[in-house]
C-alpha positions in Angstrom: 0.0 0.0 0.0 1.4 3.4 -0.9 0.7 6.2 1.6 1.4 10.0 1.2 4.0 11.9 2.6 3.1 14.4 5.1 6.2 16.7 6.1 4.2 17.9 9.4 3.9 15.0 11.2 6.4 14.9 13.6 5.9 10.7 14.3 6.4 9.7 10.6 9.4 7.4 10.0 11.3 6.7 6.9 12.6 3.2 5.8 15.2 2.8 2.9 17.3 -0.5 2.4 20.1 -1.8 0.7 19.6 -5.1 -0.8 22.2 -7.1 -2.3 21.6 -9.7 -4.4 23.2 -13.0 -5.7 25.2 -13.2 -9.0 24.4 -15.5 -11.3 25.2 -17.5 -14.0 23.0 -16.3 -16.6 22.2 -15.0 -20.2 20.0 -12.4 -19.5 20.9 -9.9 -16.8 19.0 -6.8 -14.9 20.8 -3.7 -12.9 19.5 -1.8 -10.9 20.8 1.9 -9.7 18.7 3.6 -7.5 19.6 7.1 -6.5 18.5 10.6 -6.4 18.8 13.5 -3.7 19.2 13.2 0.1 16.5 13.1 2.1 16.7 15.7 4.6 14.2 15.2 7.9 14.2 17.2 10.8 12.5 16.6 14.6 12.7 13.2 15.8 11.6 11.0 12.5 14.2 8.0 12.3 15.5 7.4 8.5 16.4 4.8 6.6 18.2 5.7 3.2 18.6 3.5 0.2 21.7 2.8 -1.8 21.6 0.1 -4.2 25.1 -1.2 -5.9 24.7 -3.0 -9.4 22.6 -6.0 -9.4 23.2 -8.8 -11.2 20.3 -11.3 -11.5 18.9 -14.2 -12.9 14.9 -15.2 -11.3 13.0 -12.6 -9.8 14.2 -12.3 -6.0 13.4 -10.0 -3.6 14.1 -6.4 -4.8 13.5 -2.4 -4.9 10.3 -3.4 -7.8 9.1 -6.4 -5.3 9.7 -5.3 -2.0 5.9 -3.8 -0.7 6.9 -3.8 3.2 9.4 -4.8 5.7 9.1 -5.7 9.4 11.6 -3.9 12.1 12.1 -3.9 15.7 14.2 -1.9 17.8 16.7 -2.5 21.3 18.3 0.4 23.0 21.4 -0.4 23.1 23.2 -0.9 26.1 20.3 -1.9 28.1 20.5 -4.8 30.6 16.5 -5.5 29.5 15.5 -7.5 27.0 12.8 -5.5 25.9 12.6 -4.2 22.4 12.2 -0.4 22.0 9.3 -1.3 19.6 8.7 -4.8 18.0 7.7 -5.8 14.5 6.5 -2.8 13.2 5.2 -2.6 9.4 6.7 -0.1 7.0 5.3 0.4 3.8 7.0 1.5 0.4 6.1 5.0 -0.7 7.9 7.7 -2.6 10.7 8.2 -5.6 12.9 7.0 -4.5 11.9 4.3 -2.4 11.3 5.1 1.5 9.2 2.7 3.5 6.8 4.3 6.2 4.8 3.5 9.4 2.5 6.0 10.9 2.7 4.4 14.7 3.7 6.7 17.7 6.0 4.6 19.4 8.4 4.3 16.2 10.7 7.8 17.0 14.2 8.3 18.1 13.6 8.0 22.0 16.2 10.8 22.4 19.5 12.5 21.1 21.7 10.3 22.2 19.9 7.0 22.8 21.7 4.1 20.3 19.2 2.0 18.6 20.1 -1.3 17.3 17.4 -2.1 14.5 16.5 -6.0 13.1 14.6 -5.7 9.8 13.2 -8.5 7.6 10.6 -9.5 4.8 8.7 -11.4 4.4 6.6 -10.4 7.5 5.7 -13.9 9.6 2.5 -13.8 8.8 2.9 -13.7 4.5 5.4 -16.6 5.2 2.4 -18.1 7.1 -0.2 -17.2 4.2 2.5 -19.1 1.7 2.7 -22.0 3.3 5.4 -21.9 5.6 5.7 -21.2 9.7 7.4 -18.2 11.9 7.0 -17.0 14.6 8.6 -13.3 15.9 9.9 -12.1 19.1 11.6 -9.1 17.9 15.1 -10.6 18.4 14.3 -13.8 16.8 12.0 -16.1 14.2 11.4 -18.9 16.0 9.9 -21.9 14.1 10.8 -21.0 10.7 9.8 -23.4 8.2 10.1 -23.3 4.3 6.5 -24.9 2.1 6.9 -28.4 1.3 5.9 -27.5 -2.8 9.0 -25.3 -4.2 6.4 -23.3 -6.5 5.0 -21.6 -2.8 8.8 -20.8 -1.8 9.9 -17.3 -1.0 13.0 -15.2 -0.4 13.9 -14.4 2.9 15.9 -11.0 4.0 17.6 -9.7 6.6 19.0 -6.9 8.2 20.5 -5.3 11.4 21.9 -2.0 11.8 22.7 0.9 14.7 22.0 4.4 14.6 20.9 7.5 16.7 18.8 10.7 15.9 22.5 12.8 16.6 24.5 10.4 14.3 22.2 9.8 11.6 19.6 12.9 11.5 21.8 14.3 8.1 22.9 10.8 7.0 20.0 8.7 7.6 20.5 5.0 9.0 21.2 2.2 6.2 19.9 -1.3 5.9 21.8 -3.4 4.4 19.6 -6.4 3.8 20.6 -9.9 2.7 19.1 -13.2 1.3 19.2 -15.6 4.1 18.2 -18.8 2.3 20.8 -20.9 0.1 18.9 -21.4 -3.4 19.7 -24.4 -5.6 19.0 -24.9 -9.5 18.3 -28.6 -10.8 19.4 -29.4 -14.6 19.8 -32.8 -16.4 20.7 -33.7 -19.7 21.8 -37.5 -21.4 22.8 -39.2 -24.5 22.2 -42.9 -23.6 21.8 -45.3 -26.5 20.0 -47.3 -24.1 17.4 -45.6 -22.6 15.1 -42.6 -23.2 14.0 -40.5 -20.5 10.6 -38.6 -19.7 11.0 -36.7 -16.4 8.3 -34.4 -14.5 9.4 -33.6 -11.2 12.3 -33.4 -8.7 12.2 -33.8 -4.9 15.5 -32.5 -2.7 15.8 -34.2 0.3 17.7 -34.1 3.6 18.6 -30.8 3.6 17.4 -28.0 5.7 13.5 -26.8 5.7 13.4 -25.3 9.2 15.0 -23.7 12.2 15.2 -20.5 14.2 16.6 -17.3 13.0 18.3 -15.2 15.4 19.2 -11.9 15.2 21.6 -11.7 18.2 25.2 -10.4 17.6 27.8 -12.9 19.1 30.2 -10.1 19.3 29.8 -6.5 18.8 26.6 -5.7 19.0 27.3 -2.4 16.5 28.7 -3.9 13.7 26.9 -3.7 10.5 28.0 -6.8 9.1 26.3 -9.4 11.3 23.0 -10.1 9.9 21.8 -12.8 11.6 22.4 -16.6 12.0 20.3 -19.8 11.9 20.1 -21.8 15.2 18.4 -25.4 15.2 17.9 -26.4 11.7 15.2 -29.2 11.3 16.1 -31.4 8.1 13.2 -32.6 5.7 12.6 -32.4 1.9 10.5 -30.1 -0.7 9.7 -30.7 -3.9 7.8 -30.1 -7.2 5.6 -32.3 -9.3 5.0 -31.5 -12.9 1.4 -29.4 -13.4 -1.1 -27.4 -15.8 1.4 -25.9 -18.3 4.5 -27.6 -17.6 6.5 -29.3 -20.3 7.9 -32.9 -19.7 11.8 -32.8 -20.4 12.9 -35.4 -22.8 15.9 -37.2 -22.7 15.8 -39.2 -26.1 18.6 -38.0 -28.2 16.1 -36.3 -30.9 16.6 -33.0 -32.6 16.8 -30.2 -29.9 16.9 -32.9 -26.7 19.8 -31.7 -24.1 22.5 -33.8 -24.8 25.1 -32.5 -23.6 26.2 -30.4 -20.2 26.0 -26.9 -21.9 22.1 -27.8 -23.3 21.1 -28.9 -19.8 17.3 -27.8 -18.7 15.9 -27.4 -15.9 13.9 -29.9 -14.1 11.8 -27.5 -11.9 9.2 -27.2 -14.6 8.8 -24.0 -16.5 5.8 -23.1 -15.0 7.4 -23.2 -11.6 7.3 -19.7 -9.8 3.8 -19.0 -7.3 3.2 -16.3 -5.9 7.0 -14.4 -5.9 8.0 -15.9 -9.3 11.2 -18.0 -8.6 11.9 -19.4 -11.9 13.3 -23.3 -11.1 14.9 -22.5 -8.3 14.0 -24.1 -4.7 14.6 -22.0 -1.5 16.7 -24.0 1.5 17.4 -23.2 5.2 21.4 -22.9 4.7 22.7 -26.2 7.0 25.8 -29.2 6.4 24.5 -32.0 4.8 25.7 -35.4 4.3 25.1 -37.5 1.5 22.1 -40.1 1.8 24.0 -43.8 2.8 22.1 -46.6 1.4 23.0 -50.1 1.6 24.8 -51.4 -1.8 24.1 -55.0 -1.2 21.9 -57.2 1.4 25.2 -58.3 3.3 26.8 -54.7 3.3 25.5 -52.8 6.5 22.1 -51.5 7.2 19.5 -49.5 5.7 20.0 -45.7 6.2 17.8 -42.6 4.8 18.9 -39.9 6.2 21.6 -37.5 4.6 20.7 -35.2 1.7 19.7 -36.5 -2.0 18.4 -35.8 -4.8 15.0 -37.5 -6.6 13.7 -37.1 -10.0 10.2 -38.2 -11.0 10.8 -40.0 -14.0 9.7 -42.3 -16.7 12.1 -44.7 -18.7 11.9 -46.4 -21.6 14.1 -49.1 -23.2 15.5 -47.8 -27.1 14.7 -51.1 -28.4 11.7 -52.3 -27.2 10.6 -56.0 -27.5 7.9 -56.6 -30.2 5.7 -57.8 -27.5 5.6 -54.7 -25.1 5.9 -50.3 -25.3 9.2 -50.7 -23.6 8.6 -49.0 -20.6 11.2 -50.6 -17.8 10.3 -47.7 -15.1 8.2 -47.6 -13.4 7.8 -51.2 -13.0 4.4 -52.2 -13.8 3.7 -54.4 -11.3 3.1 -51.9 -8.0 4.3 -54.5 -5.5 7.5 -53.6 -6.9 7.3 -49.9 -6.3 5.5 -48.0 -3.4 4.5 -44.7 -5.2 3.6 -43.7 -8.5 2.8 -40.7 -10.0 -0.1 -40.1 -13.0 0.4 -37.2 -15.0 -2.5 -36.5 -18.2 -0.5 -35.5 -20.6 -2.0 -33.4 -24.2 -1.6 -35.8 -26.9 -1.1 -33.1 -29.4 3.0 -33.0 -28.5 3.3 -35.8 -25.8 4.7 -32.9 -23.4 2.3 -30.4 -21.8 1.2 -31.6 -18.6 -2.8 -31.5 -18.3 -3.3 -32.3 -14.7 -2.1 -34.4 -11.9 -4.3 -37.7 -11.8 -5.2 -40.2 -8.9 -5.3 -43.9 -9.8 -8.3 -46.1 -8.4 -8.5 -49.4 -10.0 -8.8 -48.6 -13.8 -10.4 -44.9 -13.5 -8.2 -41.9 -13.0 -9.3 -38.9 -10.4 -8.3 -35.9 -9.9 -8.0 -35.3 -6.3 -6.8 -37.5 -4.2 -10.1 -38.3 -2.4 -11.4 -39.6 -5.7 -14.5 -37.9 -6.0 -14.1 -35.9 -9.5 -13.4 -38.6 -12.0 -11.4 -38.0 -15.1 -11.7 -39.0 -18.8 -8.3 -39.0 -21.1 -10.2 -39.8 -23.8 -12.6 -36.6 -23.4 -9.7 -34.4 -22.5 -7.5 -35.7 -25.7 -4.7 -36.7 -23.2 -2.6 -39.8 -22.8 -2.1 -41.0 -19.3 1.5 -41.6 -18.3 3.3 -43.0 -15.0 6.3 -41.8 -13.5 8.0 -43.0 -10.2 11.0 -41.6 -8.7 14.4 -42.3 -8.9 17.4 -40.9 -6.5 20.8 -39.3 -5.9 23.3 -39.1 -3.3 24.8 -36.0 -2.8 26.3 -34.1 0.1 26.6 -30.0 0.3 27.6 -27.5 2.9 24.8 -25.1 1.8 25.6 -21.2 2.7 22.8 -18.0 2.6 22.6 -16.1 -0.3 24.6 -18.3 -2.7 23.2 -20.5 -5.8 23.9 -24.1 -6.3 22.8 -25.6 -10.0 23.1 -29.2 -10.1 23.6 -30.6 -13.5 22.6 -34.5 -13.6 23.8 -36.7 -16.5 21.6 -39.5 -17.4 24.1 -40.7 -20.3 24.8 -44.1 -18.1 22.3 -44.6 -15.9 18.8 -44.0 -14.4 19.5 -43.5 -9.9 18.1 -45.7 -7.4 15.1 -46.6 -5.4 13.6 -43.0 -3.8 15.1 -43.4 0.3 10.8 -42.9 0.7 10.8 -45.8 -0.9 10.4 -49.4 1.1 13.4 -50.7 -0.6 15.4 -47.6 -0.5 19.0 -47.2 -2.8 17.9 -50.5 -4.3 18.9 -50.0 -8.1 16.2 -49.3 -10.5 17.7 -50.8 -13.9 20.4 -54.0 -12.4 21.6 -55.5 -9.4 24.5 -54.5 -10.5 24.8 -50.3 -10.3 27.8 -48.5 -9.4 26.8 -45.2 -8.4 28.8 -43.0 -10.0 29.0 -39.1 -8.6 31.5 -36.6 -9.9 31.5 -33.2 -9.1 32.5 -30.1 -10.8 33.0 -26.9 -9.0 32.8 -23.8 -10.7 34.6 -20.3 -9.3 31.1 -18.5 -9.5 31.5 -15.1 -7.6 28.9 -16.6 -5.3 27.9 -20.5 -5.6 28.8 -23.6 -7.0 28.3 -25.4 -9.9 28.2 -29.7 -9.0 27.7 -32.1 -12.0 26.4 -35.1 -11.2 26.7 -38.5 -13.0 23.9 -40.8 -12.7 24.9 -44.3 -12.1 25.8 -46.8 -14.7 24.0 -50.0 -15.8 
């Protein structure tokens, strides 16, 4: 909401931040440079001034163009109490250039000298509740924090602390200097195996961090401006996002225009992906060390383990020489006792690609919604109904705020293994006799990584 500036009121307080973004690999870029004259306030209105350095982006991410509001609280510094000056106050954007205002009385310098210590974030907790997620503020900390479970309701999550006092920063203004607090990672895959084709519609990121409590306490100086926060108490779990309306299938067949090789790989996020932010492919994490997912390689090595991070792509293979007597579909097995979960996806038989709906399986008729009360007709709909299960990854990352990982899978050798969700979990999909195979390549991006991973051979 946008609310005019009235010079006269001697409560009024001005909000400007400093973002900085992420750079990206990418083909396309955006900058932004946001300037213009000083703001020059006068009585006891605290200020906030913005300076933004040249951004270099790839999705959309929190920004000047996205950010609406921000929520702050205050500590007097020095103060033996706990007690916030004010708590999670809502400052709106209004004005060219940006300033972000809230009309409450208790938000003014205190006194001349008094030393404020301010934490700022966005989204408030109660958007991040509204998209899915949890949080819960107490001025000093997000207790509770929790990422959606389906990567298209995702978010960016920003931070920032900062002093300041009505005698040091009447002419100057005080500066936020806000930060993404969330690591972000990119899925790609590409193949050129003369054995199998692939069909894949989803991808599922496991073992990694989806919760935990944000705090903004300082462990040293309470001034400085370069703490912004740290996560305490990360819960592990997985999100993920299943093929829908719009999205395209990606093909792995070796045809004219297929990504067969590691500078043509596509994302696996779907190209639909984005909700209500727009994050193109990407899937927002709570930053955290993971280990890789340990599964057991035989029936006399060890135990069955599932925890440690992976990845899992919904998929659908075929066989590139099919027997006269079947379609050559090898995965997902056809009979279910050999697989716990499978996914239905209507697909428009016009181009074999574009995902109609999700569909839910009872007996021969197709549903869709789970409760199986609105039953669907392929026919009707001119759609072809095709099955995917999932098939996984180990992988292990130390996963830091505000960097980008992409993850580039080659399916030129091999399919994965059994989903650790699965009942027979790192069981091989294809043969007994698997080797999983998983290099890594690590780029010298200015911020992230770049990991190529191979899928396991036949």
């Amino acid at each position: 909401m946008t609310h005019k500036r009235d010079f006269n009121m001697a409560k009024l307080i001005h909000i400007s931040y400093t973002l900085f973004g992420i750079v990206m690999m990418a083909t396309s870029c955006t900058n932004e440079n946001i300037g213009g004259d000083d703001i020059r306030m006068t009585g006891r209105k605290i200020e906030f001034r913005a300076s933004f350095p040249e951004l270099t982006t790839r999705a959309t991410q929190t920004t000047s163009a996205t950010l609406e509001k921000i929520t702050v609280s205050s500590y007097i510094t020095g103060e033996t109490s706990d007690t916030p000056y004010f708590t999670d106050m809502t400052f709106s954007k209004t004005g060219n250039p940006a300033i972000y205002v809230c009309y409450d009385d208790a938000c003014v310098w205190p006194d001349n000298d008094t030393r404020l210590r301010f934490h700022a974030y966005s989204p408030s907790c109660e958007d991040i509740i509204a998209a899915g997620g949890e949080a819960t503020s107490t001025g000093d900390r997000i207790s509770g924090f929790k990422v959606p479970g389906d990567i298209a309701s995702q978010f960016d999550f920003v931070t920032a602390i900062s002093p300041g006092s009505l005698i040091d920063n009447k002419e100057s203004g005080v500066k936020l200097n806000f930060k993404h607090q969330l690591s972000r990672i990119e899925l790609k895959a590409w193949g050129n195996s003369d054995s199998y084709n692939l069909e894949i519609a989803g991808s599922r990121i496991g073992g990694i961090g989806t919760g935990g409590d944000f705090s903004f306490t300082s462990p040293a100086d309470a001034e400085t401006t370069d703490f912004t926060g740290a996560w305490k108490n990360v819960a592990k779990g997985s999100v993920e996002y299943i093929f829908r309306e719009g999205d395209t299938i990606v093909t792995l067949d070796n045809s004219n225009g297929a990504p067969t090789s590691k500078d043509d790989a596509v994302s696996i996020l779907g190209n639909k992906i984005g909700g209500k932010n727009g994050y193109d492919n990407s899937a927002m994490i709570v930053p955290s060390v993971n280990t890789p997912w340990q599964y057991k390689e035989s029936p006399s090595n060890g135990e069955d383990k599932t925890d440690g991070m992976y990845i899992s792509v919904l998929l659908r293979v075929k066989d590139t020489t099919p027997t006269s007597t079947g379609d050559g579909i090898v995965y997902p097995y056809t009979d279910p006792s050999y697989i716990d979960e499978i996914v239905y996806l209507a697909v428009d038989k016009s181009d074999s690609k574009t995902v109609k709906a999700r569909l839910y399986r009872q007996g021969e008729s197709y549903f869709i919604d789970p409760g199986h009360t609105a039953q669907y007709d392929p026919e009707a709909d001119n759609a072809d109904v095709k099955a995917f299960g999932w098939a996984a990854l180990p992988k292990g990352e130390s996963l830091k705020p505000g960097l980008v990982y992409t993850y580039l899978l080659n399916y030129s050798n091999g399919v994965g293994l059994r989903d650790p969700e699965d009942s027979r979990p790192g069981e091989p999909i294809i043969s007994d006799n698997v080797a999983v195979n998983v290099s890594v390549e690590i780029e010298d991006w200015k911020e992230g990584t770049n990991n190529d991973l191979s899928v396991p051979r036949k």
